[in-house]
Structures are given as C-alpha cells and as structure tokens.
PDBQT receptor file of N, H, CA, C and O in Angstrom, charges set to zero:
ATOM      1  N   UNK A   1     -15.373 -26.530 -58.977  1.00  0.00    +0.000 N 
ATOM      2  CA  UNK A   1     -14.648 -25.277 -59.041  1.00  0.00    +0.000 C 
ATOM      3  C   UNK A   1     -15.348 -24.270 -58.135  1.00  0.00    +0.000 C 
ATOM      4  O   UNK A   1     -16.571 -24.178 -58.240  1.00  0.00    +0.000 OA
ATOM      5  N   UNK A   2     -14.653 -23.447 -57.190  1.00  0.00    +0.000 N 
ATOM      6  H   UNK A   2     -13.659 -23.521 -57.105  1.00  0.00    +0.000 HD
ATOM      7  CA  UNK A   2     -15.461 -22.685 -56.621  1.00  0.00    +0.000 C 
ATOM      8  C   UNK A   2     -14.977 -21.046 -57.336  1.00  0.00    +0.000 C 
ATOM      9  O   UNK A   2     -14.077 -20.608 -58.052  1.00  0.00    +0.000 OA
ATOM     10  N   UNK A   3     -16.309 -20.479 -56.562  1.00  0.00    +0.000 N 
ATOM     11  H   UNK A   3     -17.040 -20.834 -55.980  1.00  0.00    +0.000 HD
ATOM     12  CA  UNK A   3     -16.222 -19.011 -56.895  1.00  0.00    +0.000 C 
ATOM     13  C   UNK A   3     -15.653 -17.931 -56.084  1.00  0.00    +0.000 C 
ATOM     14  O   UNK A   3     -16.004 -17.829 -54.909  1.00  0.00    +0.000 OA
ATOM     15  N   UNK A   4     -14.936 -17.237 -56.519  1.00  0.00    +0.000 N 
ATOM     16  H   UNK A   4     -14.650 -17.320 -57.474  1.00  0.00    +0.000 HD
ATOM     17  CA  UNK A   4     -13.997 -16.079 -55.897  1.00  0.00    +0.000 C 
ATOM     18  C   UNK A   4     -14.765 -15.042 -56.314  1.00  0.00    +0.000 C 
ATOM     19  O   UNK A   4     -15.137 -15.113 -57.485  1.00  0.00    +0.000 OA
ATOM     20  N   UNK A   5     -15.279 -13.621 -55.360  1.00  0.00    +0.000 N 
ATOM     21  H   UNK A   5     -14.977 -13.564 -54.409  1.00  0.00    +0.000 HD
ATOM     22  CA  UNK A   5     -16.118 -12.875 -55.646  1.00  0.00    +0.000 C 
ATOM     23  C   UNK A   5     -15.054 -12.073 -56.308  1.00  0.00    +0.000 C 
ATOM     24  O   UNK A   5     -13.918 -12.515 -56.139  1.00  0.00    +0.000 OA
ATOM     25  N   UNK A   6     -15.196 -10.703 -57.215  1.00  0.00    +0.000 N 
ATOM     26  H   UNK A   6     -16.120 -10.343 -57.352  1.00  0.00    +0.000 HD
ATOM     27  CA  UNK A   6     -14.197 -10.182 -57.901  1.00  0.00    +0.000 C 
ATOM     28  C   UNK A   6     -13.348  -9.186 -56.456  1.00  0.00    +0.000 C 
ATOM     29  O   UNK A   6     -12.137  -8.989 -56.357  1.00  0.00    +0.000 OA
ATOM     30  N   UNK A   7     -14.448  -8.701 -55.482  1.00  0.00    +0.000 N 
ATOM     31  H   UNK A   7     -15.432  -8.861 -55.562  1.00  0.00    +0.000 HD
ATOM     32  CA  UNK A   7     -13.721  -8.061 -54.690  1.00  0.00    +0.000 C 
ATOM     33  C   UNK A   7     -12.770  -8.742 -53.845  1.00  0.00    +0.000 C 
ATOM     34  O   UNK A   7     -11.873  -8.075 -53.330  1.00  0.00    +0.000 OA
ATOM     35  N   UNK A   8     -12.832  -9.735 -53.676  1.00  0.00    +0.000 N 
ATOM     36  H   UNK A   8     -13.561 -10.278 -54.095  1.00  0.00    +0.000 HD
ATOM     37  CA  UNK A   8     -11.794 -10.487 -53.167  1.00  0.00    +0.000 C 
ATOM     38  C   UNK A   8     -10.595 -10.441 -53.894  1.00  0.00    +0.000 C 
ATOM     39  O   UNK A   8      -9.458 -10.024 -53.677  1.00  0.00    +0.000 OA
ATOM     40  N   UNK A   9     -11.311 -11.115 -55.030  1.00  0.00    +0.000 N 
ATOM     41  H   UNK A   9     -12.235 -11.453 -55.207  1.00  0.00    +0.000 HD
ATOM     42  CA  UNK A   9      -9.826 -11.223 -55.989  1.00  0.00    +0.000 C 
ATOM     43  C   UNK A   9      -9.048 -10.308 -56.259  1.00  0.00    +0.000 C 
ATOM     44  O   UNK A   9      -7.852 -10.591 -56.198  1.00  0.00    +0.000 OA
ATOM     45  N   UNK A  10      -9.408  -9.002 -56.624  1.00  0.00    +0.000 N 
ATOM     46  H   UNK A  10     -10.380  -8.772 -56.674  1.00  0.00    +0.000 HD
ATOM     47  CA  UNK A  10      -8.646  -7.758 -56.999  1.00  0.00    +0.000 C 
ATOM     48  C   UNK A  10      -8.320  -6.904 -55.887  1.00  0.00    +0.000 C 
ATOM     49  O   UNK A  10      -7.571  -5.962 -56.148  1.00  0.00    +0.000 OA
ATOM     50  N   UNK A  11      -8.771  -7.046 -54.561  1.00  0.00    +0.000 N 
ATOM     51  H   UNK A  11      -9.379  -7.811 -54.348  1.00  0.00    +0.000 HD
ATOM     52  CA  UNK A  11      -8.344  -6.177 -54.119  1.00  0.00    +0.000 C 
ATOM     53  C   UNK A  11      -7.125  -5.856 -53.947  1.00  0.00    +0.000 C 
ATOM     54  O   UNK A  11      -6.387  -6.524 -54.671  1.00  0.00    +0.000 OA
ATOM     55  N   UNK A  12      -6.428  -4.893 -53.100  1.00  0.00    +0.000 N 
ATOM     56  H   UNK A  12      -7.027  -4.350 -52.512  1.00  0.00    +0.000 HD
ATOM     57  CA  UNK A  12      -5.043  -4.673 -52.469  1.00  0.00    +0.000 C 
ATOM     58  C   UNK A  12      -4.725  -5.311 -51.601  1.00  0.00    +0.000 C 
ATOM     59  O   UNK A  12      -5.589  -5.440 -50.734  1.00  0.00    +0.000 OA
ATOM     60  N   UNK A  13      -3.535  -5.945 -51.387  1.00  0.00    +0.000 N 
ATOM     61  H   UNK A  13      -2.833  -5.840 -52.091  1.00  0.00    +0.000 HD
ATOM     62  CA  UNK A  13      -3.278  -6.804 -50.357  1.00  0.00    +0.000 C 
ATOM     63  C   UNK A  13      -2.054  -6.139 -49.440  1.00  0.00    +0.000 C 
ATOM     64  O   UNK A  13      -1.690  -6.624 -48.369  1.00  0.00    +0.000 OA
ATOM     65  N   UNK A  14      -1.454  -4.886 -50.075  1.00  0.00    +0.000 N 
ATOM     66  H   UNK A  14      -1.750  -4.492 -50.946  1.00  0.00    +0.000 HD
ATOM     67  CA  UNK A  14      -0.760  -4.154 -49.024  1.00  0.00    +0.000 C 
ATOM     68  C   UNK A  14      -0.725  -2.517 -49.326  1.00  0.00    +0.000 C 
ATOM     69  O   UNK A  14      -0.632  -2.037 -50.456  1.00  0.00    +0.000 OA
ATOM     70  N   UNK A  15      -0.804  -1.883 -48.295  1.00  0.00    +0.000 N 
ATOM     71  H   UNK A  15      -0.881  -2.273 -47.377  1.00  0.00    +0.000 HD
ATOM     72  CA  UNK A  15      -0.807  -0.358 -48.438  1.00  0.00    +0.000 C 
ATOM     73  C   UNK A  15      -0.471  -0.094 -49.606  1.00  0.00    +0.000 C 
ATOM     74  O   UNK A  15      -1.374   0.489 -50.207  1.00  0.00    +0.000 OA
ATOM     75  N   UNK A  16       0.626  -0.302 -50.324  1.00  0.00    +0.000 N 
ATOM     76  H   UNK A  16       1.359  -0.775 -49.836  1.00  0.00    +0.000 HD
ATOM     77  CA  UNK A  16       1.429   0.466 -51.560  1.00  0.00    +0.000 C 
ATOM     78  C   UNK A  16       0.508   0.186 -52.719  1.00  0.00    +0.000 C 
ATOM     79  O   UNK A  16       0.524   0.796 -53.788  1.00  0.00    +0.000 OA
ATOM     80  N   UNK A  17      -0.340  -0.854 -52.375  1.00  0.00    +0.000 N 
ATOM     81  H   UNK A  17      -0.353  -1.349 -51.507  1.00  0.00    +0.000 HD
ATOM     82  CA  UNK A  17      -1.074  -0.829 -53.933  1.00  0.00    +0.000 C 
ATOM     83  C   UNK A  17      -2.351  -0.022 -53.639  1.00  0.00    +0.000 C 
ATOM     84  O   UNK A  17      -3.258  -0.365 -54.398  1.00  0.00    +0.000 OA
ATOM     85  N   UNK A  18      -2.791   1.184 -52.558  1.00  0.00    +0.000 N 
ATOM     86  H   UNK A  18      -2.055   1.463 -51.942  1.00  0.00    +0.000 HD
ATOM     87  CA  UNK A  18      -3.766   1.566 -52.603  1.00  0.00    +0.000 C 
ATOM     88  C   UNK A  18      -3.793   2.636 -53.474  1.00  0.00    +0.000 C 
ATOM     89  O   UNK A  18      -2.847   3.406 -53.309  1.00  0.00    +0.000 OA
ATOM     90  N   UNK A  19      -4.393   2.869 -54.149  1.00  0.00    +0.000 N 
ATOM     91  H   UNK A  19      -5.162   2.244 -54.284  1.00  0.00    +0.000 HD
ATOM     92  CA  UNK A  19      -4.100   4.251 -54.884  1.00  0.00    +0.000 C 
ATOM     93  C   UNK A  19      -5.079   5.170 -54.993  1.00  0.00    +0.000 C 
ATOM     94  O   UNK A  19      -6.223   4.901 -55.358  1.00  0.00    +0.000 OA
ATOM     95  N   UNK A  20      -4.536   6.670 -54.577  1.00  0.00    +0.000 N 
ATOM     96  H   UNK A  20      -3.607   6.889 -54.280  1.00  0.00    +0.000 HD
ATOM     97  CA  UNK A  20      -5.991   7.365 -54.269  1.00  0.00    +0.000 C 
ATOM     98  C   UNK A  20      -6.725   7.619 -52.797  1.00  0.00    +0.000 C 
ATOM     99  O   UNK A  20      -7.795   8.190 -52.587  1.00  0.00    +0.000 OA
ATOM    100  N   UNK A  21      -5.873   7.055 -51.914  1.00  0.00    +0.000 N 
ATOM    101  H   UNK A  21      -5.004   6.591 -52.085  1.00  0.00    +0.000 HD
ATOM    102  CA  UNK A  21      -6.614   6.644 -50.687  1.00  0.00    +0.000 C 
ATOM    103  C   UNK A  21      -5.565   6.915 -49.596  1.00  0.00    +0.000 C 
ATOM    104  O   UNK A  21      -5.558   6.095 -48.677  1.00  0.00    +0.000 OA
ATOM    105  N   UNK A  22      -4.769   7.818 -49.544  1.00  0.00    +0.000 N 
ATOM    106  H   UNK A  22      -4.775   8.484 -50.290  1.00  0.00    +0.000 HD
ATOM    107  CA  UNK A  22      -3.729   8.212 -48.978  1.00  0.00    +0.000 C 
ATOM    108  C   UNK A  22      -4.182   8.344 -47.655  1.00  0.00    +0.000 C 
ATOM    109  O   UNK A  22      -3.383   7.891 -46.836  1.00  0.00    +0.000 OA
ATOM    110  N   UNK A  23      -5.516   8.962 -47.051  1.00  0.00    +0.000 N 
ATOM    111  H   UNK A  23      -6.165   9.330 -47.717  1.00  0.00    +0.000 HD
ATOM    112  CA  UNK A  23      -5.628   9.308 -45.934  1.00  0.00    +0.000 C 
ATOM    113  C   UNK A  23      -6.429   7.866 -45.646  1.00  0.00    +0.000 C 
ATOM    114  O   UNK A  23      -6.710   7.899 -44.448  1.00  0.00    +0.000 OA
ATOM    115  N   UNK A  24      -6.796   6.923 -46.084  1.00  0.00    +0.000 N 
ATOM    116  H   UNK A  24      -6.567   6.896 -47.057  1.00  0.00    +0.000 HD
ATOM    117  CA  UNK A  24      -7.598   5.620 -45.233  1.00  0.00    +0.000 C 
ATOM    118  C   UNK A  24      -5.913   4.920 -44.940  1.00  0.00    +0.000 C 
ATOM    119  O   UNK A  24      -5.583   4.545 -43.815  1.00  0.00    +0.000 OA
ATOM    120  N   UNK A  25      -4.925   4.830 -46.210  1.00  0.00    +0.000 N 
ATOM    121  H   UNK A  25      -5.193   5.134 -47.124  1.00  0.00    +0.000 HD
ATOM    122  CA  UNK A  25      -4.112   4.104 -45.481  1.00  0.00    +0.000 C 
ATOM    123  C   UNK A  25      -3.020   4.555 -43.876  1.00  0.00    +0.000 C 
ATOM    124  O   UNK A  25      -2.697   3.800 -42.959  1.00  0.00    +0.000 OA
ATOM    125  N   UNK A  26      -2.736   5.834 -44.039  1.00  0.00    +0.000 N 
ATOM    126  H   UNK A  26      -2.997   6.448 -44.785  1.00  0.00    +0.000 HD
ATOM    127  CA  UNK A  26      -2.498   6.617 -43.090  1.00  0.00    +0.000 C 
ATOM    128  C   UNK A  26      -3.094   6.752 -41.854  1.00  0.00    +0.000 C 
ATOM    129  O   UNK A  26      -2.406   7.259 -40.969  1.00  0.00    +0.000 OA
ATOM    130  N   UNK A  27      -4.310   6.383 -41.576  1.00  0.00    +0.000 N 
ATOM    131  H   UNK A  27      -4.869   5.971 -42.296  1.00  0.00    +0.000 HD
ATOM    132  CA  UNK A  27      -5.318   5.899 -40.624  1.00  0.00    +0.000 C 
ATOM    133  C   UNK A  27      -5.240   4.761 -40.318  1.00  0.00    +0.000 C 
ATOM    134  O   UNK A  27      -4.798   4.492 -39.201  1.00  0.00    +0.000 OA
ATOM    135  N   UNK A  28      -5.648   3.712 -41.218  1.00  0.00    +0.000 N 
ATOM    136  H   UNK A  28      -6.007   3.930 -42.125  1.00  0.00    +0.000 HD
ATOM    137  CA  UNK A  28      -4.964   2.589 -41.291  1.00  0.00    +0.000 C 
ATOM    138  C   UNK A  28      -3.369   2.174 -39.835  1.00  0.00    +0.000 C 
ATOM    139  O   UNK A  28      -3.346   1.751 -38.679  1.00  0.00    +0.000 OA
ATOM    140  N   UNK A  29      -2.234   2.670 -40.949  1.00  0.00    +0.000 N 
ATOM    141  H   UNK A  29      -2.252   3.014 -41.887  1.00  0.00    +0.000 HD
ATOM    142  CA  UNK A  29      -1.019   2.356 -40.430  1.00  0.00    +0.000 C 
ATOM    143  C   UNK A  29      -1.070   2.759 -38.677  1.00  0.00    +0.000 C 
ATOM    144  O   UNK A  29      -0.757   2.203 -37.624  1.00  0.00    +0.000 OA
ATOM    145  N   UNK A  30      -1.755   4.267 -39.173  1.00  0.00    +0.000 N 
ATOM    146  H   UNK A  30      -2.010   4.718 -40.028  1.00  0.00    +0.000 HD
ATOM    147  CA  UNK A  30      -1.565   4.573 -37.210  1.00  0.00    +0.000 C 
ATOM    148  C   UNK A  30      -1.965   3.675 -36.171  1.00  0.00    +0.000 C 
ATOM    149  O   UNK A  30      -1.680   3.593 -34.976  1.00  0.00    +0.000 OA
ATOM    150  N   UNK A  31      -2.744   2.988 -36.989  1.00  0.00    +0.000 N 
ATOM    151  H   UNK A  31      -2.976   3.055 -37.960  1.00  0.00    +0.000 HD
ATOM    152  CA  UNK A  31      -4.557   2.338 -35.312  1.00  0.00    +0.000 C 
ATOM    153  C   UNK A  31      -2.962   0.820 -35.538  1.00  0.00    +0.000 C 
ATOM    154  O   UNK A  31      -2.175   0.539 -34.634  1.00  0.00    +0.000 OA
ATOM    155  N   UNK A  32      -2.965   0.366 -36.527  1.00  0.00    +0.000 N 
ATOM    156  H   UNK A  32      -3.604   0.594 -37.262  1.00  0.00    +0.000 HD
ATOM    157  CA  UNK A  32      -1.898  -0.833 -36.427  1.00  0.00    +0.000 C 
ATOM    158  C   UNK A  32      -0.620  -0.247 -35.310  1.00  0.00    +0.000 C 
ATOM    159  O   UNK A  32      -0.399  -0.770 -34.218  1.00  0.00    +0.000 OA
ATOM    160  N   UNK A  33       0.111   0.907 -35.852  1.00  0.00    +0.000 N 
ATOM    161  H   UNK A  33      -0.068   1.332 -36.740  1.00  0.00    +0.000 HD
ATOM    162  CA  UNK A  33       1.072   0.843 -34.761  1.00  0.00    +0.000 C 
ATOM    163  C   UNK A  33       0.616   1.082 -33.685  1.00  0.00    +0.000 C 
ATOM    164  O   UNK A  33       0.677  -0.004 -33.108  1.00  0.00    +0.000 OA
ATOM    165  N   UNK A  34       0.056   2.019 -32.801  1.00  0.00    +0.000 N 
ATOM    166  H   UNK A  34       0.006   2.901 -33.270  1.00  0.00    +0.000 HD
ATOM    167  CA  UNK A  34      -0.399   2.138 -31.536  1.00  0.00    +0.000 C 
ATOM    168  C   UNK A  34      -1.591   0.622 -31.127  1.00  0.00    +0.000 C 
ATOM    169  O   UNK A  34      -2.302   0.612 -30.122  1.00  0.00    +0.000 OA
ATOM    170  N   UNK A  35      -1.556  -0.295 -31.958  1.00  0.00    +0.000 N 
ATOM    171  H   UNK A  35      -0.979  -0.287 -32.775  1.00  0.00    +0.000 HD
ATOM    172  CA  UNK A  35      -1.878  -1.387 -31.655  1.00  0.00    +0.000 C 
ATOM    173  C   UNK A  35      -3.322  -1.142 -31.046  1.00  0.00    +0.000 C 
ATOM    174  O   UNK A  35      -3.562  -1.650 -29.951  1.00  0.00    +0.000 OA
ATOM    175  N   UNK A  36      -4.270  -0.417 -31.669  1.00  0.00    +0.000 N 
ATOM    176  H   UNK A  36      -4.075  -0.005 -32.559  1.00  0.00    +0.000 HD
ATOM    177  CA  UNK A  36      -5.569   0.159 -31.436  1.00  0.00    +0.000 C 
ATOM    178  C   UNK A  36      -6.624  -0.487 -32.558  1.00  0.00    +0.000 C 
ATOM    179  O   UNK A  36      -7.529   0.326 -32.747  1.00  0.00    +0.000 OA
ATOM    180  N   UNK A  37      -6.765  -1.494 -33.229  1.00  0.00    +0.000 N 
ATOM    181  H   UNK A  37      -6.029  -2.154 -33.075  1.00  0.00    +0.000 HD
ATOM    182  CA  UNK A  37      -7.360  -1.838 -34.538  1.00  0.00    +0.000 C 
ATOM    183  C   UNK A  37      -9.040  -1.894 -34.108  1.00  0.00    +0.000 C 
ATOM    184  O   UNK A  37      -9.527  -2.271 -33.043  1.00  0.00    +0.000 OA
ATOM    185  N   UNK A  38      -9.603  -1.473 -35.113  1.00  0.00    +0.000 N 
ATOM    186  H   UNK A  38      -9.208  -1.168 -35.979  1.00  0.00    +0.000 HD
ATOM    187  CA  UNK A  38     -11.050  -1.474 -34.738  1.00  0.00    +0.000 C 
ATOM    188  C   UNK A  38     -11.513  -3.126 -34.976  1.00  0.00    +0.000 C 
ATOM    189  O   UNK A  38     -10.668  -4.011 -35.114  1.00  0.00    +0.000 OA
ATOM    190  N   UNK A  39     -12.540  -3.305 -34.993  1.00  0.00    +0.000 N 
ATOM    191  H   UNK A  39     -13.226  -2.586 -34.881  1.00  0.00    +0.000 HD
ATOM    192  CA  UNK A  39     -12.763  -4.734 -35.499  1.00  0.00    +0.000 C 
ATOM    193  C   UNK A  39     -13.752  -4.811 -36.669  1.00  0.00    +0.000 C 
ATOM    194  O   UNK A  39     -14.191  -5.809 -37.239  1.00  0.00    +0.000 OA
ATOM    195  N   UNK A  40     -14.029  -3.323 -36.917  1.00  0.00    +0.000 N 
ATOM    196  H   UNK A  40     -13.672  -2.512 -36.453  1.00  0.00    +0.000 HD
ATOM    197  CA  UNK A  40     -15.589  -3.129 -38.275  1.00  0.00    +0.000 C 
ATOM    198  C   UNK A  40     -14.930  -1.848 -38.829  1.00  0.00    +0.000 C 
ATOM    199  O   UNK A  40     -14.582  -0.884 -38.147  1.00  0.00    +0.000 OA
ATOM    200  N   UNK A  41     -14.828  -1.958 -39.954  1.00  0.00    +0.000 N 
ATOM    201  H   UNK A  41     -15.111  -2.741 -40.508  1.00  0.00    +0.000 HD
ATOM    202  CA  UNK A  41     -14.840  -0.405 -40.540  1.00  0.00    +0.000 C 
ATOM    203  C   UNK A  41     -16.066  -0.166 -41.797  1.00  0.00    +0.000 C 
ATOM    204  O   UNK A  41     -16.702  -0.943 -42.509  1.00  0.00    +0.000 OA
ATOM    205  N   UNK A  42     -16.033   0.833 -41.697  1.00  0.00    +0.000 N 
ATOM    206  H   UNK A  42     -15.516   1.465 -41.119  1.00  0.00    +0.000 HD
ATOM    207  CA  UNK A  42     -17.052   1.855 -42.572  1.00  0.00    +0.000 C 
ATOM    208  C   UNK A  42     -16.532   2.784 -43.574  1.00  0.00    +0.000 C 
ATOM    209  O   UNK A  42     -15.995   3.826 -43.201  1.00  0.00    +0.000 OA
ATOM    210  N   UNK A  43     -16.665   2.446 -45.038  1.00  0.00    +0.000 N 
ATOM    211  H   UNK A  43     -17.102   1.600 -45.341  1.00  0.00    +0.000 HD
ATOM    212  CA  UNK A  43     -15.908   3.066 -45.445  1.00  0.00    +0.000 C 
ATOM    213  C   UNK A  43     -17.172   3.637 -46.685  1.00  0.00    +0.000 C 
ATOM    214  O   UNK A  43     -17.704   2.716 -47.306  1.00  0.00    +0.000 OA
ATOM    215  N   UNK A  44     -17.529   4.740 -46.956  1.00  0.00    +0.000 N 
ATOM    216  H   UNK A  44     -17.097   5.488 -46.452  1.00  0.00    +0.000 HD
ATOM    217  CA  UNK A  44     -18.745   5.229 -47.292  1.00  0.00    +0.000 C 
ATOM    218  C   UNK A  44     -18.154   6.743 -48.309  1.00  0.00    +0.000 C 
ATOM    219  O   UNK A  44     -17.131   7.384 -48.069  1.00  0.00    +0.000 OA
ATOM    220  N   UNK A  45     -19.130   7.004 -49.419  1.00  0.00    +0.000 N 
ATOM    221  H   UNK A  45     -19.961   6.484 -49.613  1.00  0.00    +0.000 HD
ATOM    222  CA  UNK A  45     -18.481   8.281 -50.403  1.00  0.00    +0.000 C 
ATOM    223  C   UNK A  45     -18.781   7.542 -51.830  1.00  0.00    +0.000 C 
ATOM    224  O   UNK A  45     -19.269   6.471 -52.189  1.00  0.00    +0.000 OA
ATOM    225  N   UNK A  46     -18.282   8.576 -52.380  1.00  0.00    +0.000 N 
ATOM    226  H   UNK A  46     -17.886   9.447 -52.089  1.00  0.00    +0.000 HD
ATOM    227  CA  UNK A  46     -17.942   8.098 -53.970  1.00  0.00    +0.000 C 
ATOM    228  C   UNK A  46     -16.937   6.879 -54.284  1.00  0.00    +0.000 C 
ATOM    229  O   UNK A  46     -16.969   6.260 -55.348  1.00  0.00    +0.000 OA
ATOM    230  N   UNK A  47     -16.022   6.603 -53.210  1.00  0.00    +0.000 N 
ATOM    231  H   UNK A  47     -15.996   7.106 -52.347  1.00  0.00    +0.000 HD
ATOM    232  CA  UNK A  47     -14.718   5.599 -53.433  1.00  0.00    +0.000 C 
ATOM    233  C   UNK A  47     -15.102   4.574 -52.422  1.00  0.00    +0.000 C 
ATOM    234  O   UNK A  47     -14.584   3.470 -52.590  1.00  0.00    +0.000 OA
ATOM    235  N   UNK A  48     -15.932   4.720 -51.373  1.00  0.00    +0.000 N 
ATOM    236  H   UNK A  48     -16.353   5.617 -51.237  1.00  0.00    +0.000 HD
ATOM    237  CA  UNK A  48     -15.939   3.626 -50.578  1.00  0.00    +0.000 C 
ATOM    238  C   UNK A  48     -16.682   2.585 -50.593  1.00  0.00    +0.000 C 
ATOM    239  O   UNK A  48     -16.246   1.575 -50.041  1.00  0.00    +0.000 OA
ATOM    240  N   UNK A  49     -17.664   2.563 -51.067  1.00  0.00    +0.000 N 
ATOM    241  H   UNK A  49     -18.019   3.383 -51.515  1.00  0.00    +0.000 HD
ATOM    242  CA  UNK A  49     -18.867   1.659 -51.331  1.00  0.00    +0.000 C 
ATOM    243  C   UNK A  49     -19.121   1.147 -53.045  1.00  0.00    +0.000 C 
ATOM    244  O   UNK A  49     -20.198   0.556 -53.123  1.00  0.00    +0.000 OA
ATOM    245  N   UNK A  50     -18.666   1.202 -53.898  1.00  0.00    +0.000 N 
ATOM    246  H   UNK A  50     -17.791   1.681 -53.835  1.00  0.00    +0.000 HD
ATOM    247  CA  UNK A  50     -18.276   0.767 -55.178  1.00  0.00    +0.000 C 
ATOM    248  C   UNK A  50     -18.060  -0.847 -55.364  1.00  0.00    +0.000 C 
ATOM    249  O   UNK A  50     -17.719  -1.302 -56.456  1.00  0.00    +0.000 OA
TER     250      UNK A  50
C-alpha cells in the first residue's frame, strides 16, 4: 500500500474550490491566460505555508 501525503490528498484541484484566496487564484488565472506561467511559486504568510 503506498502513502499519499495529506497535502496531496486534500488539496484543490480547481480554482472554485479555493476558498479565501481570491487574489492567488486571480493571479493564477491571468499568468495561465497570457500564457506567462512561472515554473516555482512562493507562497508565504499566515495561509501560505501551513
């Protein structure tokens, strides 16, 4: 049996289930349409590193 870390398992798998995070997904959507995607993000605060 293998192991699934919990952050894997629970995370969000599309914008609408982010909740709380209005401006990462909005950032997000933009860099996707103008087809600009970073390849590392940093996401740091009270909500980002948890």
């Amino acid at each position: 049996m293998s192991y699934t870390a919990l952050y894997r398992k629970f995370r969000p798998s599309k914008f609408s289930e982010m909740v709380g995070q209005e401006h990462i997904t909005d950032t997000l959507r933009k860099q996707i349409i103008a087809q600009r995607i970073g390849h590392a993000y940093l996401f740091s605060g009270g909500r980002g590193t948890r």
